[in-house]
C-alpha positions in Angstrom: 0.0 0.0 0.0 2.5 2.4 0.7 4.2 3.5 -2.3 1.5 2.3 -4.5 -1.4 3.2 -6.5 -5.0 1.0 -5.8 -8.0 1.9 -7.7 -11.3 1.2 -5.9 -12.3 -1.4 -8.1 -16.9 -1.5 -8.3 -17.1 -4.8 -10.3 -20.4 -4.5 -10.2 -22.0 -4.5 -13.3 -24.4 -7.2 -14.5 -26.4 -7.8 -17.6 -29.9 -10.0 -18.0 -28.9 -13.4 -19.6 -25.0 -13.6 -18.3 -25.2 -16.1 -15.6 -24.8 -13.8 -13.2 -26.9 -15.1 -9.7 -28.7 -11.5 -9.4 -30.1 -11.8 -13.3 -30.4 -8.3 -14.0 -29.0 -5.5 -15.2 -27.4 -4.6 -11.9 -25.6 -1.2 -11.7 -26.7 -0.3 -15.8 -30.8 0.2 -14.9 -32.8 1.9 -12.2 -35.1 -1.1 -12.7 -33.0 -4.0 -13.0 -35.7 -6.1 -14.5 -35.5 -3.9 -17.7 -32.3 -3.2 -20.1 -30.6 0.3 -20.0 -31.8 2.9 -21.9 -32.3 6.6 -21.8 -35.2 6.7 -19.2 -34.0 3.6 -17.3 -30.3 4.2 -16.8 -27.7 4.9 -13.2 -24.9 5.5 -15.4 -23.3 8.9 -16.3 -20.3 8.3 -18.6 -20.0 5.5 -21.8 -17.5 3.1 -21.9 -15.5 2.3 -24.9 -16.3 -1.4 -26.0 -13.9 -2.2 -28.6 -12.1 -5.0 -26.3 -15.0 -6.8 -24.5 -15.4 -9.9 -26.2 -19.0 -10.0 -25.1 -21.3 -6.7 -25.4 -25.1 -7.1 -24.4 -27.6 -5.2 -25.9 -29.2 -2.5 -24.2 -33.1 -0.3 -24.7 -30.4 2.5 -25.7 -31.0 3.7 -29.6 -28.1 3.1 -31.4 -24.5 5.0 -31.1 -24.0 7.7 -32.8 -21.9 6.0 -35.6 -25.0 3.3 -36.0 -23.3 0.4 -34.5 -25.7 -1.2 -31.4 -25.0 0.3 -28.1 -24.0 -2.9 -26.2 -22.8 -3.1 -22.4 -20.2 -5.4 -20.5 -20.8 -7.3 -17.9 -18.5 -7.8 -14.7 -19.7 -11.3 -14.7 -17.9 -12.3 -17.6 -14.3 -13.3 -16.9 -12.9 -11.6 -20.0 -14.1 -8.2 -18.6 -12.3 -8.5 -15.2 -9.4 -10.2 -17.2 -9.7 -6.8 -19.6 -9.7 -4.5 -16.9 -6.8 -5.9 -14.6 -4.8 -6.0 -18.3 -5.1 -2.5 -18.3 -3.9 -1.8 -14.9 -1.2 -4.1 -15.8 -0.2 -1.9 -18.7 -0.3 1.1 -16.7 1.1 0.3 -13.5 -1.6 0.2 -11.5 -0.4 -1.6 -8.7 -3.3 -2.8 -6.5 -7.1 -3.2 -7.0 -9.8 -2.5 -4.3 -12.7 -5.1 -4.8 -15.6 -3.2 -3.5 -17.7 -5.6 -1.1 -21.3 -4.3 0.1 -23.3 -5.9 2.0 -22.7 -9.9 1.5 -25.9 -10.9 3.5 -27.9 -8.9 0.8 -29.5 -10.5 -2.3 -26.3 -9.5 -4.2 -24.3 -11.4 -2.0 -23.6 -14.7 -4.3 -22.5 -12.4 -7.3 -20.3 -10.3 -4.9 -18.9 -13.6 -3.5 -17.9 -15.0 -7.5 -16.8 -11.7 -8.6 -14.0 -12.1 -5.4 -13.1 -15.0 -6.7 -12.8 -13.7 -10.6 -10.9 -10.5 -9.5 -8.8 -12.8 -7.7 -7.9 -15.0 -11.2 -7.3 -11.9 -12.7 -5.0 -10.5 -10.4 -3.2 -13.7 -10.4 -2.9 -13.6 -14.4 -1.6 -9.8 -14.6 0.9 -9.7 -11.6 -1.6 -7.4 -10.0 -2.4 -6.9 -6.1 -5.8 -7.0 -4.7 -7.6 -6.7 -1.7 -11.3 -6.7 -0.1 -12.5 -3.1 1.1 -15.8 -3.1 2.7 -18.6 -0.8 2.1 -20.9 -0.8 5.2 -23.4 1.6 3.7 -27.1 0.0 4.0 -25.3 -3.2 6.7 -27.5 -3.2 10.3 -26.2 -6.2 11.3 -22.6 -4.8 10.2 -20.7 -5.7 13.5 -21.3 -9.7 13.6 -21.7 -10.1 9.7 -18.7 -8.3 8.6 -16.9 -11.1 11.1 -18.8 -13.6 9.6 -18.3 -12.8 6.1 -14.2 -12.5 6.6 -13.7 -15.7 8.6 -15.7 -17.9 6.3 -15.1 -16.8 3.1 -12.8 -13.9 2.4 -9.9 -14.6 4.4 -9.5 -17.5 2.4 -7.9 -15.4 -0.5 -5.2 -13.7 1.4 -4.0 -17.0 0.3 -3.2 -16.2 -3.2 -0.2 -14.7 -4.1 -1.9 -11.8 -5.3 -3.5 -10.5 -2.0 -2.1 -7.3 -0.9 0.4 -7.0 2.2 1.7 -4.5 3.8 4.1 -4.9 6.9 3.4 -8.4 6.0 0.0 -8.7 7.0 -3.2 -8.9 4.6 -4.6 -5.4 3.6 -8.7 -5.2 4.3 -10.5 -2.2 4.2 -13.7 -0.8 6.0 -15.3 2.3 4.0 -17.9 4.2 5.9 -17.5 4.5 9.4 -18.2 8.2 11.2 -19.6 9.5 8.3 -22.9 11.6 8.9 -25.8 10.2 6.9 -28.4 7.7 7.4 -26.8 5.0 5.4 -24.3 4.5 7.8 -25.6 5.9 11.6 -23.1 3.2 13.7 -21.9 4.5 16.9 -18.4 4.9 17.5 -18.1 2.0 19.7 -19.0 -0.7 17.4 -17.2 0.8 15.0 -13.5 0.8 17.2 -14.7 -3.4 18.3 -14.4 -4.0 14.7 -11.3 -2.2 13.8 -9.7 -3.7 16.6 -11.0 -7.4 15.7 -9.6 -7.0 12.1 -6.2 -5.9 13.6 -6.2 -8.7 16.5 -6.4 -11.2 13.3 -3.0 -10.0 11.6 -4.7 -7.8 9.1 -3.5 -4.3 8.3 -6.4 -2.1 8.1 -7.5 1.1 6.2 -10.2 3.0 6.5 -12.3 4.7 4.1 -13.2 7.9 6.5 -15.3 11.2 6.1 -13.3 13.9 4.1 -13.6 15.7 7.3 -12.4 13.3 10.0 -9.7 15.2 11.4 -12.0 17.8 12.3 -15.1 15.7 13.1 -17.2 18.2 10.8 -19.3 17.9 7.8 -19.6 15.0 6.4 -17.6 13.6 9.7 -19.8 12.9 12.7 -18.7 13.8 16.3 -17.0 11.1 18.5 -14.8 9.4 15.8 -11.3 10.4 16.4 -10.3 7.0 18.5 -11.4 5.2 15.9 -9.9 6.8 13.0 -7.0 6.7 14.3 -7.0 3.4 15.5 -6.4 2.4 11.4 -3.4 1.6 9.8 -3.7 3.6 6.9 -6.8 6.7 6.5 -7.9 7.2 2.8 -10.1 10.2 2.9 -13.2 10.3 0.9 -12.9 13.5 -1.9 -15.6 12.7 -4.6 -18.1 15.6 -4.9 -15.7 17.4 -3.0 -13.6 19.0 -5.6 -14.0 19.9 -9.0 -11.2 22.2 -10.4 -7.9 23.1 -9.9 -8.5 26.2 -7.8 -10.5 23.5 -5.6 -7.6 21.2 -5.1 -5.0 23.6 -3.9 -8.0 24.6 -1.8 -8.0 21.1 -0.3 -4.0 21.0 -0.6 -4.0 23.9 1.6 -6.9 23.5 4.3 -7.3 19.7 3.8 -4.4 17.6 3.0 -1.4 19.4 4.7 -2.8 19.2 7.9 -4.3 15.5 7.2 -0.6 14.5 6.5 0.5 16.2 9.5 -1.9 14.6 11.5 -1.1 11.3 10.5 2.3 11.9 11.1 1.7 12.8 14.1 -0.1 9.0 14.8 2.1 6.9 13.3 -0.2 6.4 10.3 -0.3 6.0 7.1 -2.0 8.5 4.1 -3.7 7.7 1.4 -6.0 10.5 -0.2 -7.8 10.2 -2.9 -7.4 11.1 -6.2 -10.1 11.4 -9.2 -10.1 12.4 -13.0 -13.4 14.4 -12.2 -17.0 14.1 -13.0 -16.8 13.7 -16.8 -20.1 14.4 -17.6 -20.4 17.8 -15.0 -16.9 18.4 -17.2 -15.1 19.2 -14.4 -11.8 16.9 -16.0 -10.2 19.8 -18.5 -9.0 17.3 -20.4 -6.3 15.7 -17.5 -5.1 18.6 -15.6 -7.8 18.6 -13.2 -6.3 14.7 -12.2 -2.9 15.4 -12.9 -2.9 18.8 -10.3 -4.4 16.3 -7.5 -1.1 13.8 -8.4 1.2 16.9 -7.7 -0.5 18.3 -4.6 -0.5 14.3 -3.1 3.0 13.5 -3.7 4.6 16.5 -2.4 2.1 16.9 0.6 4.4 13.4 1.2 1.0 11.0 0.9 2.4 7.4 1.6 -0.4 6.1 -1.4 -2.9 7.2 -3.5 -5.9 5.5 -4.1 -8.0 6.4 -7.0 -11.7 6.9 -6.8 -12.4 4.7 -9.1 -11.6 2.6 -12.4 -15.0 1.5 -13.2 -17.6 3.8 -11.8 -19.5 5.1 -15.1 -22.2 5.5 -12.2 -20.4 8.9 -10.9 -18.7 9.3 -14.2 -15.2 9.1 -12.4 -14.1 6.3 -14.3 -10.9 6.1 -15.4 -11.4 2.8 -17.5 -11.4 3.2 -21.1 -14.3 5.7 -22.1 -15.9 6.9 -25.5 -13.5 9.1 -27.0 -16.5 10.8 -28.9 -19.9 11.5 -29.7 -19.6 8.6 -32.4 -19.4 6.1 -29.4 -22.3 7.4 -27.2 -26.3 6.5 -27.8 -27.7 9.1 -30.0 -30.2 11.5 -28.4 -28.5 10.2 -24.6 -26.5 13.4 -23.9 -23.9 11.4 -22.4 -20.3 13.6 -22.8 -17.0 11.7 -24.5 -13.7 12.6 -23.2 -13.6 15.2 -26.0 -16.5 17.2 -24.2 -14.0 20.6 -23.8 -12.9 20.0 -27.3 -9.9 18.3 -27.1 -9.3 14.8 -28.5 -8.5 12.2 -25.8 -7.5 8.6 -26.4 -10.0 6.2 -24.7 -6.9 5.2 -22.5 -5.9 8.8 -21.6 -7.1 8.4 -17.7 -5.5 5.0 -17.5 -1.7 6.5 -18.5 -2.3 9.4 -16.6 -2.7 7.4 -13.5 0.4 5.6 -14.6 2.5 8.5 -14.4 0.9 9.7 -11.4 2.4 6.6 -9.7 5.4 7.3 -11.8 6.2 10.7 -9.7 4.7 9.0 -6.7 7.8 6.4 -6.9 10.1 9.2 -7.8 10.5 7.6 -11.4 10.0 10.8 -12.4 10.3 14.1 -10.6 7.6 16.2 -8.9 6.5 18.7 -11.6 2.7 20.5 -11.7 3.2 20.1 -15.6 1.4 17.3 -16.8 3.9 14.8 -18.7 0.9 12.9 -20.3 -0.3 13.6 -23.1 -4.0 13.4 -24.3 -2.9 11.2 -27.3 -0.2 9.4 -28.4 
């Protein structure tokens, strides 16, 4: 973890007819029961589908260029196969397999795609490791037990799980943050931390942008459990949106994050995002590329970035329509040409490469973006 990259890895995409257990078009529809189209959709951004080997068609009218608009599907191997190729191309080091609820209805499919990100992994030389999203979990504090003695803790086995300090990396997102999806009291919260670490794990947690302070998004009461983590990895999506906004965060955010840290013995690992593509808040790289500057020389031990697959928030960095040829007609979705310059579907993906490039110090710190749109 330290010294690395991770992307938060969703995984979570699922098409009617796949095999999937859920049978739906989980994460693509509002109603699963019904394909994608341009009333029935959760997704913001378009993803490029030239090397899926499988695309399923959607309600969507065709792209722009006429060709079908199809969807992947997580289920598939190929896709997770795809995607972990790509980190392996651009030095992504480590994948975060999302993991919601397992006691839900989506439970089985969460449990095989573990198990598929874990072949994958293996294939590409890539690390990987299971973060927990407690959004939505009431009976978090036994279940989350339950879920990692019985089944997940079997794949710190694999030569692919992530270690640091020698011990196997799990993360818990979503404790002390100040919504209704997540209202546990600090004291549960600290029993499980504590648990994970009594069983050799190293643990992160995915906190409230506003931890240190216990404000905002941070509810009161937190602070022995925050820093009772190994590593902190603040949540920043929807927090920024331009440059101006990260030096913001650099200045009032960040430094003293770091500091604080420091000060604890642990480890920091902020986030960093190419930006809402269809709010157009990405400027074609520099947005994602300032964020990689103000990270590495506020001395961040990682970066994590938020996410490779989420065209639900349209902060994907997986390969994305380059243009309006590639998108459903009539849909409104943006391509990564949306401010008028031409990107290369894999733009976001090198980025992020050389963003771990001056995080390793294979290149040096500079605000001027060495990546260029194409190549």
């Amino acid at each position: 973890m330290v010294g690395k990259i991770t992307v938060g890895y969703q995984g979570w995409f699922a098409c009617t007819g796949d095999g999937a257990p859920i049978n739906g078009w989980w994460h693509w529809s509002q109603n699963m029961s019904q394909p994608p189209s341009l009333s029935n959709t959760t997704i913001k951004s378009w993803p490029d589908m030239r090397e899926y080997s499988r695309g399923y068609p959607t309600a969507y009218p065709n792209l722009n260029s006429g060709q079908p608009a199809t969807l992947f599907s997580s289920w598939d191997q190929q896709t997770v196969d795809t995607h972990f190729r790509w980190m392996r191309e651009n030095n992504c080091d480590t994948a975060a397999l999302q993991r919601f609820n397992p006691f839900s209805p989506e439970g089985p499919t969460r449990d095989a795609m573990a198990q598929k990100v874990r072949q994958a992994a293996e294939a590409n030389g890539r690390k990987f490791y299971i973060m927990y999203d407690v959004t939505g979990w009431t009976s978090m504090q036994s279940q989350i037990k339950e879920d990692w003695t019985s089944k997940m803790r079997a794949h710190t086995a694999s030569s692919a799980y992530a270690k640091q300090n020698g011990k196997p990396v799990v993360c818990i997102w979503g404790f002390g943050f100040n919504d209704p999806g997540r209202p546990f009291a600090p004291a549960p919260c600290k029993e499980v931390v504590e648990w994970f670490k009594a069983q050799g794990c190293y643990v992160i947690g995915g906190v409230p942008t506003h931890w240190r302070n216990s404000t905002d998004d941070s509810r009161p009461g937190f602070q022995d459990v925050y820093h009772a983590f190994h590593m902190i990895s603040p949540w920043m999506v929807g927090r920024i949106g331009n440059v101006a906004d990260t030096d913001r965060f650099f200045r009032d955010v960040n430094t003293p994050d770091q500091a604080d840290c420091d000060a604890h013995g642990i480890d920091y690992q902020p986030c960093v995002l190419p930006g809402d593509l269809q709010e157009r808040h990405r400027a074609h790289g520099d947005f994602m590329w300032r964020q990689f500057y103000n990270m590495v020389r506020v001395g961040a031990q990682g970066i994590y970035i938020s996410m490779f697959d989420e065209f639900n928030e349209g902060n994907q960095i997986a390969k994305t329509a380059e243009t309006g040829a590639q998108v459903p007609s009539g849909s409104g979705i943006w391509a990564l040409d949306e401010d008028g310059t031409s990107c290369s579907s894999d733009y976001y993906l090198r980025l992020t490469g050389d963003g771990g490039r001056m995080l390793k110090g294979q290149i040096g710190l500079t605000a001027t973006r060495p990546t260029q749109p194409r190549i």
